[in-house]
NULOKOL-407999 format. One line per field, with one value per residue: residue number from 1; residue in three letters; x, y, z of N, C-alpha, C, O, CB in turn. Coordinates in nm, 2 decimals, m for minus. Glycine has a CB too. Example, Ala and Ser with C-alpha at 12.3 -4.5 7.8 and 13.67 -1.06 7.14 Angstrom:
BEGIN
n: (1,2)
res: (ALA,SER)
nx: (1.32,1.28)
ny: (m0.57,m0.22)
nz: (0.78,0.71)
cax: (1.23,1.37)
cay: (m0.45,m0.11)
caz: (0.78,0.71)
cx: (1.32,1.29)
cy: (m0.33,0.00)
cz: (0.78,0.79)
ox: (1.42,1.34)
oy: (m0.33,0.11)
oz: (0.85,0.80)
cbx: (1.13,1.41)
cby: (m0.45,m0.06)
cbz: (0.90,0.57)
***
This chain:
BEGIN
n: (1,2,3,4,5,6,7,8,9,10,11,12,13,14,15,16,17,18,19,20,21,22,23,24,25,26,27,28,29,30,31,32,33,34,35,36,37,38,39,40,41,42,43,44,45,46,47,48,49,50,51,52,53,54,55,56,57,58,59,60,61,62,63,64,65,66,67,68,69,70,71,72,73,74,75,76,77,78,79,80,81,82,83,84,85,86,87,88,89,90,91,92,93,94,95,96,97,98,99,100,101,102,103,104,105,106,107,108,109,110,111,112,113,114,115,116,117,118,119,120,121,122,123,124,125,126,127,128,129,130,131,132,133,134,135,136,137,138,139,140,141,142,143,144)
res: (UNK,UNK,UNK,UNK,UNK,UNK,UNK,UNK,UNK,UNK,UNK,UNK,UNK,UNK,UNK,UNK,UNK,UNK,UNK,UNK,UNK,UNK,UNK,UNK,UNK,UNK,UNK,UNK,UNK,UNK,UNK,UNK,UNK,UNK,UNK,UNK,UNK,UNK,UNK,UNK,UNK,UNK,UNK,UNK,UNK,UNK,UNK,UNK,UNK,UNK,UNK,UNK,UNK,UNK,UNK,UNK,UNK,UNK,UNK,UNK,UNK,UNK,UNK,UNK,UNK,UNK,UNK,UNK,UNK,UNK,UNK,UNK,UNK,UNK,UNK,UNK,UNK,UNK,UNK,UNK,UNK,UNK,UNK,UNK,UNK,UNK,UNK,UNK,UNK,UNK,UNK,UNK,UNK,UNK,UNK,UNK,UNK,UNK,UNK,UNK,UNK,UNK,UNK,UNK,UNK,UNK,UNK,UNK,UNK,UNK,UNK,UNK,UNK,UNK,UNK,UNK,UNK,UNK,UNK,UNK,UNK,UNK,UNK,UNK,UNK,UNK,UNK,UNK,UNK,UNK,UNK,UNK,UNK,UNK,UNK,UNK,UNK,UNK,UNK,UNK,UNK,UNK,UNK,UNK)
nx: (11.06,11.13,10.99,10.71,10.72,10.74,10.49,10.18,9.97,9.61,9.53,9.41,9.36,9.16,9.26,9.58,9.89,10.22,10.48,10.83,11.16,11.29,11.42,11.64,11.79,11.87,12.07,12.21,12.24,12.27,12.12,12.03,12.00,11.77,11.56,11.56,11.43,11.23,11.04,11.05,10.89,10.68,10.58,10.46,10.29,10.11,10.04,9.88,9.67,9.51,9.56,9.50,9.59,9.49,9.41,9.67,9.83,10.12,10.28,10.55,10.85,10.89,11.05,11.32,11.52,11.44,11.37,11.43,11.59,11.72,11.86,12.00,12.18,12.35,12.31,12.30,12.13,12.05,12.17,12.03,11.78,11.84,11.87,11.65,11.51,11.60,11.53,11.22,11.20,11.29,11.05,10.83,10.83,10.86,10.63,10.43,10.47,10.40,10.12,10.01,9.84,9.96,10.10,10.19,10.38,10.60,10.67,10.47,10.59,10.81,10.73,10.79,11.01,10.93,10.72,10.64,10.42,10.39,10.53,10.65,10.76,11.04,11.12,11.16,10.99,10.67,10.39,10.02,9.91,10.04,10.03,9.74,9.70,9.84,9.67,9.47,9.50,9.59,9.34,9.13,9.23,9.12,8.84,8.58)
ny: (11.14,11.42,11.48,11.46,11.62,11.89,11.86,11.99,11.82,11.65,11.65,11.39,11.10,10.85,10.59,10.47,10.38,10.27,10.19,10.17,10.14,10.02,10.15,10.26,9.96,9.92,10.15,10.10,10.13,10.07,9.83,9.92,10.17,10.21,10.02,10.28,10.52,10.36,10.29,10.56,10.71,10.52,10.60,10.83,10.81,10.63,10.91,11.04,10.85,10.93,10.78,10.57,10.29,10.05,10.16,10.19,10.07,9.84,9.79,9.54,9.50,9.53,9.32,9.39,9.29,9.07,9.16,9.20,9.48,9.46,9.21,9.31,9.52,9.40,9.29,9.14,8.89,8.72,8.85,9.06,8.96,8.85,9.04,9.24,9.04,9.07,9.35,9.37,9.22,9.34,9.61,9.41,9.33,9.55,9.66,9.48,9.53,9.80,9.74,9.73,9.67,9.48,9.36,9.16,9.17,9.10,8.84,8.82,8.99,8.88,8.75,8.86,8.77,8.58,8.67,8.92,9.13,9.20,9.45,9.75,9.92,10.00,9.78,9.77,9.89,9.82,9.72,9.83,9.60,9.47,9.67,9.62,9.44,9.45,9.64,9.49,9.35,9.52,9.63,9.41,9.38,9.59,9.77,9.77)
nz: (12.77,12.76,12.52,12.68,12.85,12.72,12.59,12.56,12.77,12.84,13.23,13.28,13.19,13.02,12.96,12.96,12.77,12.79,12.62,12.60,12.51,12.33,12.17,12.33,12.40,12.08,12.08,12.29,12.55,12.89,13.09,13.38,13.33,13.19,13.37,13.54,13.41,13.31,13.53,13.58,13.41,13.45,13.65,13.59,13.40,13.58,13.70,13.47,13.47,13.65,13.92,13.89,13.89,13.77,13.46,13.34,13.11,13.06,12.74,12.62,12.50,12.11,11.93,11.73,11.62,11.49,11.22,10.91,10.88,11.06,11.03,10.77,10.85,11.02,11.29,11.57,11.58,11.82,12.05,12.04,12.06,12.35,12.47,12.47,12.58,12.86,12.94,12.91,13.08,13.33,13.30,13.34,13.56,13.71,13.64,13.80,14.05,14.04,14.02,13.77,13.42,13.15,12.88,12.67,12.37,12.24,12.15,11.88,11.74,11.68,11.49,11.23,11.10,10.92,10.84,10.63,10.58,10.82,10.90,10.74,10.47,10.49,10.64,10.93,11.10,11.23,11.10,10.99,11.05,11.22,11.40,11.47,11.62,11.82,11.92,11.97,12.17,12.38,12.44,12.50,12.78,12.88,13.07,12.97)
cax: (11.04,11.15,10.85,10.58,10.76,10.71,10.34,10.06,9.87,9.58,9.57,9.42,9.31,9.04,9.37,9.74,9.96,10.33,10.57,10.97,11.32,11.35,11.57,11.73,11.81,11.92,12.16,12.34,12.25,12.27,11.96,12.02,11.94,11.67,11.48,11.53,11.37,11.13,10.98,11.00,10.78,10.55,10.49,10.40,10.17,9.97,9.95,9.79,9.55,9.44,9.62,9.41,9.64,9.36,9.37,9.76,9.91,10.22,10.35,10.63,10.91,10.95,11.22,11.34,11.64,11.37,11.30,11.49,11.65,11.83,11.96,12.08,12.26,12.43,12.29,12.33,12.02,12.07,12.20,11.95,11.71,11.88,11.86,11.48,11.38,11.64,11.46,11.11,11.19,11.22,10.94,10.72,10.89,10.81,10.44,10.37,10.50,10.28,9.99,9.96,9.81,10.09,10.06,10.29,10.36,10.71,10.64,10.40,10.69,10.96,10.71,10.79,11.10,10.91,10.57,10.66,10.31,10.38,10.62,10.66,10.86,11.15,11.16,11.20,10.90,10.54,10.30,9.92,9.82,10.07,9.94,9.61,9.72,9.86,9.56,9.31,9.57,9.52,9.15,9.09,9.27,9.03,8.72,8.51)
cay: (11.24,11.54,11.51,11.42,11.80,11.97,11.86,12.08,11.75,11.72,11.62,11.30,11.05,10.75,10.50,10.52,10.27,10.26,10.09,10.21,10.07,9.97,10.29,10.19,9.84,9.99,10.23,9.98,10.17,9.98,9.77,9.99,10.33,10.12,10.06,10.38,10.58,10.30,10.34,10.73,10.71,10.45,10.68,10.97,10.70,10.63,11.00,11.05,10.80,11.02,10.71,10.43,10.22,9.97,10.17,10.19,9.93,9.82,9.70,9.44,9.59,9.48,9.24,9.47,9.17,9.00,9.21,9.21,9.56,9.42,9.14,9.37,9.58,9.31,9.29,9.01,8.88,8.63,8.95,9.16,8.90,8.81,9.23,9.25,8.94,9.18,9.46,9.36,9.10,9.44,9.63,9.35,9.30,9.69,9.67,9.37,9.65,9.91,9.69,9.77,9.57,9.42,9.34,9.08,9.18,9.07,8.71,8.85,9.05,8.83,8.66,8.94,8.69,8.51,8.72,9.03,9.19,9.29,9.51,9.82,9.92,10.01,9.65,9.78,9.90,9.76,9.75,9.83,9.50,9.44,9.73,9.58,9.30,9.52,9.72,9.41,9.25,9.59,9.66,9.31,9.46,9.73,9.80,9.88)
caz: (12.88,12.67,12.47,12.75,12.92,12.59,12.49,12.61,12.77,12.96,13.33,13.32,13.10,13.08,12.97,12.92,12.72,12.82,12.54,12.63,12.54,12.25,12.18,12.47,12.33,12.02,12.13,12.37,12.69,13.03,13.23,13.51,13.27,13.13,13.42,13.67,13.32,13.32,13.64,13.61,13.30,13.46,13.78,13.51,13.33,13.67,13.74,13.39,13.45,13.77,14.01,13.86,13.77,13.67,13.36,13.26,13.08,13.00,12.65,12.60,12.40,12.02,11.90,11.60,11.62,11.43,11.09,10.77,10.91,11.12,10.93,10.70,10.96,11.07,11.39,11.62,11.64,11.95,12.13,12.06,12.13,12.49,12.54,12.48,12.69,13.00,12.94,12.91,13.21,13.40,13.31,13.33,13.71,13.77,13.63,13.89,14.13,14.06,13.97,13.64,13.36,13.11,12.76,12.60,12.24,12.19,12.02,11.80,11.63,11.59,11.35,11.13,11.03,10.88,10.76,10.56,10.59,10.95,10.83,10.69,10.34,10.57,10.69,11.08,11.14,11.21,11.00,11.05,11.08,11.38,11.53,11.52,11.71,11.97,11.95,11.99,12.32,12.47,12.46,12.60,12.90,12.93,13.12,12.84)
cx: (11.04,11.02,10.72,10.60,10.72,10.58,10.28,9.96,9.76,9.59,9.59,9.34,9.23,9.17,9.50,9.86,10.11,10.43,10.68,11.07,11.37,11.45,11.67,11.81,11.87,12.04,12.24,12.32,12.22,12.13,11.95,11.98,11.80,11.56,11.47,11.40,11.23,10.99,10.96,10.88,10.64,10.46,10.42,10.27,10.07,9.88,9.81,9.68,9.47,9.45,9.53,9.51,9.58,9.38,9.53,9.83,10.05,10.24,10.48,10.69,10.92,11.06,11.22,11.45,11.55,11.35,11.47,11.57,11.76,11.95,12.04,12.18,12.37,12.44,12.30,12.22,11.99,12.11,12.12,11.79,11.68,11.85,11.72,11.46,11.44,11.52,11.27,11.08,11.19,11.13,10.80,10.76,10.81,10.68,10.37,10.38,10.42,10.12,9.92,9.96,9.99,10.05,10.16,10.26,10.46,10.70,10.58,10.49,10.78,10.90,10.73,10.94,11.03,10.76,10.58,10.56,10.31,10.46,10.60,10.76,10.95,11.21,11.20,11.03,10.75,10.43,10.14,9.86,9.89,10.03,9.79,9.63,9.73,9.78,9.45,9.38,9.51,9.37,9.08,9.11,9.14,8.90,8.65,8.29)
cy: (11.38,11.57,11.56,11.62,11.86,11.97,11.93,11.93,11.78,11.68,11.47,11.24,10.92,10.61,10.50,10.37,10.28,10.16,10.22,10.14,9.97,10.06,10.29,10.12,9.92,10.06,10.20,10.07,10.07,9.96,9.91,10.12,10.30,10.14,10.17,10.51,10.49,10.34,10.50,10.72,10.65,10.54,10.82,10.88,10.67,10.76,11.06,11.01,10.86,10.87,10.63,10.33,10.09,9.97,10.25,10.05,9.96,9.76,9.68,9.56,9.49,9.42,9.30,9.34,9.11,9.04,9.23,9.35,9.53,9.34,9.23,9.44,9.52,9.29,9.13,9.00,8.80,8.73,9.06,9.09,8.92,8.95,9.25,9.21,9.05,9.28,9.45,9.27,9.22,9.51,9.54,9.34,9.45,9.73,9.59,9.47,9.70,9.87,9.75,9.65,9.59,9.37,9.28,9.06,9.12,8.93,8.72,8.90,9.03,8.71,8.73,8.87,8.66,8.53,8.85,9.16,9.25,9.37,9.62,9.82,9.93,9.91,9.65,9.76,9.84,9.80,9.80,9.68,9.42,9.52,9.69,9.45,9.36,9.56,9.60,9.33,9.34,9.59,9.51,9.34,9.53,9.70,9.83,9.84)
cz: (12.83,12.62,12.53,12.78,12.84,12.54,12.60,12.65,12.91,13.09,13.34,13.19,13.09,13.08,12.90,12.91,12.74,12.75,12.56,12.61,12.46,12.12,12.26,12.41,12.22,11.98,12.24,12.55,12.81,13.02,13.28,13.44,13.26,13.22,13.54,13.50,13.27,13.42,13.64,13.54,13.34,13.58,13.70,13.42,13.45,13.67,13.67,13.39,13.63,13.90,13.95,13.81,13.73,13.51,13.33,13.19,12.99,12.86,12.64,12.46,12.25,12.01,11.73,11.55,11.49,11.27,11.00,10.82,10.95,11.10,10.88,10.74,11.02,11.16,11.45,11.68,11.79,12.03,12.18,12.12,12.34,12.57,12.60,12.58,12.83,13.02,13.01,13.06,13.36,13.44,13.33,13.57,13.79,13.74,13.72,14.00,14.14,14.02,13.90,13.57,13.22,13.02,12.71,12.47,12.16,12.11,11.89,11.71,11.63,11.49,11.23,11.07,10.89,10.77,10.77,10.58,10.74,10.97,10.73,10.56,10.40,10.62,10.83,11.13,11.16,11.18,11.09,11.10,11.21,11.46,11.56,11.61,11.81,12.01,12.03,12.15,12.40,12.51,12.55,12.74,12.96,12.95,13.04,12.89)
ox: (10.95,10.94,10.65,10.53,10.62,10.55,10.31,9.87,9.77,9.70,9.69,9.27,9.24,9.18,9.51,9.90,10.13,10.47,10.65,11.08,11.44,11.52,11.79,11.91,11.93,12.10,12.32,12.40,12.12,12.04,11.88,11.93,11.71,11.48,11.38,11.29,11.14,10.88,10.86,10.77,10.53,10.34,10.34,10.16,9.95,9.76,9.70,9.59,9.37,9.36,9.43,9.50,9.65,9.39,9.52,9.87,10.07,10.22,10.56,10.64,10.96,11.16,11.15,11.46,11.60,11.30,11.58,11.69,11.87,12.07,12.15,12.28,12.48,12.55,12.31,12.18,11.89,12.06,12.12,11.71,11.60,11.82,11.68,11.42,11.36,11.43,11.21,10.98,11.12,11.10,10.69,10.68,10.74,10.61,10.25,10.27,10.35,10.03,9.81,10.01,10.08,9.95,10.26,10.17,10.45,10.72,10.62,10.47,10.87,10.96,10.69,10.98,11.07,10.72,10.55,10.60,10.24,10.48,10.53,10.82,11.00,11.33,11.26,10.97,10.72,10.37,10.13,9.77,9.83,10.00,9.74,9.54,9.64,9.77,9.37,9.31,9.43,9.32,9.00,9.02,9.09,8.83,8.66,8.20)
oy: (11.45,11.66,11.64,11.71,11.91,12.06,11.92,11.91,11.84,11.65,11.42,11.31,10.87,10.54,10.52,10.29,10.34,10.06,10.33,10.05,9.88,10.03,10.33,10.18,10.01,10.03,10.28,10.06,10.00,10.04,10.00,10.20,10.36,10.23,10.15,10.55,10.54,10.40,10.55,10.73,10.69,10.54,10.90,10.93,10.69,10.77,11.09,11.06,10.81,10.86,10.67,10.30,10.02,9.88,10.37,9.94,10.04,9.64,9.78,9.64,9.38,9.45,9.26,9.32,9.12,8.95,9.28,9.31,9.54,9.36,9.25,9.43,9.57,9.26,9.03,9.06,8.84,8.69,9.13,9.14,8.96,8.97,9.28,9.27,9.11,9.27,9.50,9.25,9.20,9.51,9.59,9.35,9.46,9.81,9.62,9.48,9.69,9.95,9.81,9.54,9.67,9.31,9.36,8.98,9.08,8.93,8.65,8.88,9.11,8.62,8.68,8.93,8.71,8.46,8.92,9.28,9.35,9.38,9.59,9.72,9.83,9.91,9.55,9.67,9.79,9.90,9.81,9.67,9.35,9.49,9.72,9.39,9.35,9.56,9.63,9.26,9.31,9.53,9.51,9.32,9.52,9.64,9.95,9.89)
oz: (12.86,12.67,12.49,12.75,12.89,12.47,12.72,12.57,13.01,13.10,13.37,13.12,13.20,13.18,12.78,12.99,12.63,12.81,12.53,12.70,12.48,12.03,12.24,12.37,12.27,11.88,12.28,12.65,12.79,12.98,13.23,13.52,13.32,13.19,13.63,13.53,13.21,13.39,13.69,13.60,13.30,13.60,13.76,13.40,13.42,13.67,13.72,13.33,13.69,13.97,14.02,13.69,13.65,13.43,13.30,13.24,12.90,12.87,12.64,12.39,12.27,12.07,11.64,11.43,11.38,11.20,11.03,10.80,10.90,11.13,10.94,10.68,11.05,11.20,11.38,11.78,11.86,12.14,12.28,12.20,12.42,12.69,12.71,12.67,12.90,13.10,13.10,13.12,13.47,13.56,13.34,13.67,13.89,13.80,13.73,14.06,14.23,14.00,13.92,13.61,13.22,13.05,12.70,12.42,12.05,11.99,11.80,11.59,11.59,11.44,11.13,10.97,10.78,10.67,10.87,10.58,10.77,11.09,10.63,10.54,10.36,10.64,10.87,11.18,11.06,11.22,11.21,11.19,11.29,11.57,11.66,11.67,11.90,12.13,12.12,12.23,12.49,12.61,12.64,12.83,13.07,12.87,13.01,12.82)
cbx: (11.15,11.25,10.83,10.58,10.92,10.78,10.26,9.98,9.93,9.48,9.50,9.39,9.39,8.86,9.31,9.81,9.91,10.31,10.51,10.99,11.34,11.24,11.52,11.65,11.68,11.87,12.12,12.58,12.17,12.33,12.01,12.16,12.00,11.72,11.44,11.79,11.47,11.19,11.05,11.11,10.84,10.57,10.61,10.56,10.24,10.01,10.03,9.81,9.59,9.23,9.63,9.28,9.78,9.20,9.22,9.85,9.79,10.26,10.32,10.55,11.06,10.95,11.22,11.42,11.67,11.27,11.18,11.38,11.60,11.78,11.91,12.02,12.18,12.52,12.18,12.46,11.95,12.18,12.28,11.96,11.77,12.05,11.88,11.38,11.42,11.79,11.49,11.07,11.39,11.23,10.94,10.73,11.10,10.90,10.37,10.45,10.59,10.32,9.91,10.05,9.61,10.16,10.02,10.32,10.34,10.81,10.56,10.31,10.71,11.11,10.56,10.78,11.12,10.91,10.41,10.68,10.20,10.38,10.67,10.67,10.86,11.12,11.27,11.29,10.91,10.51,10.28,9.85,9.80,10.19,9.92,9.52,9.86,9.95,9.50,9.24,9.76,9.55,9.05,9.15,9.39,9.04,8.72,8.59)
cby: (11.22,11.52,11.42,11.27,11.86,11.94,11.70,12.21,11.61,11.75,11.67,11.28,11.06,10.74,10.38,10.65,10.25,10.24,10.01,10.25,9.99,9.90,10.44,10.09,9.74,10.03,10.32,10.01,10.27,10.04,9.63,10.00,10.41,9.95,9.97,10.51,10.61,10.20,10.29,10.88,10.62,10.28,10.75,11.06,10.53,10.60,11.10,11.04,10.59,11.09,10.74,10.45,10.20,10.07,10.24,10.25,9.81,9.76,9.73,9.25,9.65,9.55,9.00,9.66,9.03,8.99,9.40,9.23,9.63,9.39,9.08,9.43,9.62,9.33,9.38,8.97,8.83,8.52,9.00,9.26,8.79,8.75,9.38,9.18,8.69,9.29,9.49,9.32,8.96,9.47,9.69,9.16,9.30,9.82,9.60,9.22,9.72,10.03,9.68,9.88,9.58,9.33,9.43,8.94,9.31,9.07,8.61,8.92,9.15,8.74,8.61,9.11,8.56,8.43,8.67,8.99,9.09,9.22,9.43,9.87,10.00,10.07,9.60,9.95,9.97,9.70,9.60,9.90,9.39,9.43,9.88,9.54,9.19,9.60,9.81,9.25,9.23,9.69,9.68,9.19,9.57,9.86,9.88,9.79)
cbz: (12.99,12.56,12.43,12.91,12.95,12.48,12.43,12.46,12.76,12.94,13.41,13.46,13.05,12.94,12.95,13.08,12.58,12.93,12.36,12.74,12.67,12.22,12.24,12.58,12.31,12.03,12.14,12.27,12.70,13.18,13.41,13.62,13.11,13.13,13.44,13.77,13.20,13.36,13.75,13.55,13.18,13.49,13.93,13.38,13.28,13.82,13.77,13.32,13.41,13.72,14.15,13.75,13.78,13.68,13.35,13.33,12.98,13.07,12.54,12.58,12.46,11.95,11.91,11.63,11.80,11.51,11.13,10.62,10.96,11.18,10.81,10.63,11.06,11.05,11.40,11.69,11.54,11.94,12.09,11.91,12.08,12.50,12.40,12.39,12.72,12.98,12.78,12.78,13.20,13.38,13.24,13.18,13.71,13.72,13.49,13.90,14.12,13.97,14.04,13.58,13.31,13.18,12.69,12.67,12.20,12.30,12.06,11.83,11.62,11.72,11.34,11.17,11.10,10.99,10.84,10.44,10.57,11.06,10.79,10.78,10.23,10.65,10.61,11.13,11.11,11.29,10.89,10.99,10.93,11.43,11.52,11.39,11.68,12.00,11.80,11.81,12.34,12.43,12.25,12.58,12.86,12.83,13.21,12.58)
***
């Protein structure tokens, strides 16, 4: 939110992608922060798309639980799992609400167990070739 306040953007835009909370998740903050900053975000995501929400979509939050980082951290992956699916079991609840479209990425990246390439040298992050995934889920979405 800080950010969006701070950038010079412009009114409206042709389509607006919405992935939140896995900072959230992360940093152990409640559901209930989770989705009231949810929903603020997504009513600032319609306005950008000039009320169409046709043309906002939701993305499913990452399972970071899943990547060698985490391991190593010592994270409990079954926890951070069980957090995600909350979370995303939210916004997917509050995208049906505002009849917005919804993109389910989260499975795709707890294959990064298992396949290194979707992964960054950092071992958290995702690589390009998972953003192409996310990139090619979205765009099916879209009016083109």
């Amino acid at each position: 939110m800080t950010a969006i306040n701070a950038a010079k953007l412009l009114p409206r835009y042709d389509y607006v992608t919405l992935l939140i909370g896995v900072n959230n998740q992360y940093r152990g903050r409640s559901l209930d922060d989770y989705t009231l900053q949810f929903e603020i975000l997504l009513m600032k995501a319609i306005k950008f798309a000039g009320g169409d929400t046709s043309h906002v979509i939701v993305v499913s939050i990452p399972d970071w639980g899943a990547t060698p980082f985490a391991r190593e951290k010592g994270a409990d992956r079954a926890k951070v799992t069980e957090e995600i699916n909350a979370f995303n079991k939210e916004n997917n609840r509050i995208a049906y609400q505002y009849k917005v479209k919804y993109v389910d990425i989260t499975a795709g990246t707890r294959e990064a167990m298992v396949d290194p390439e979707l992964l960054t040298d950092d071992k958290l992050h995702y690589s390009g070739v998972e953003h192409q995934r996310w990139a090619s889920a979205i765009v099916k979405l879209m009016k083109l």
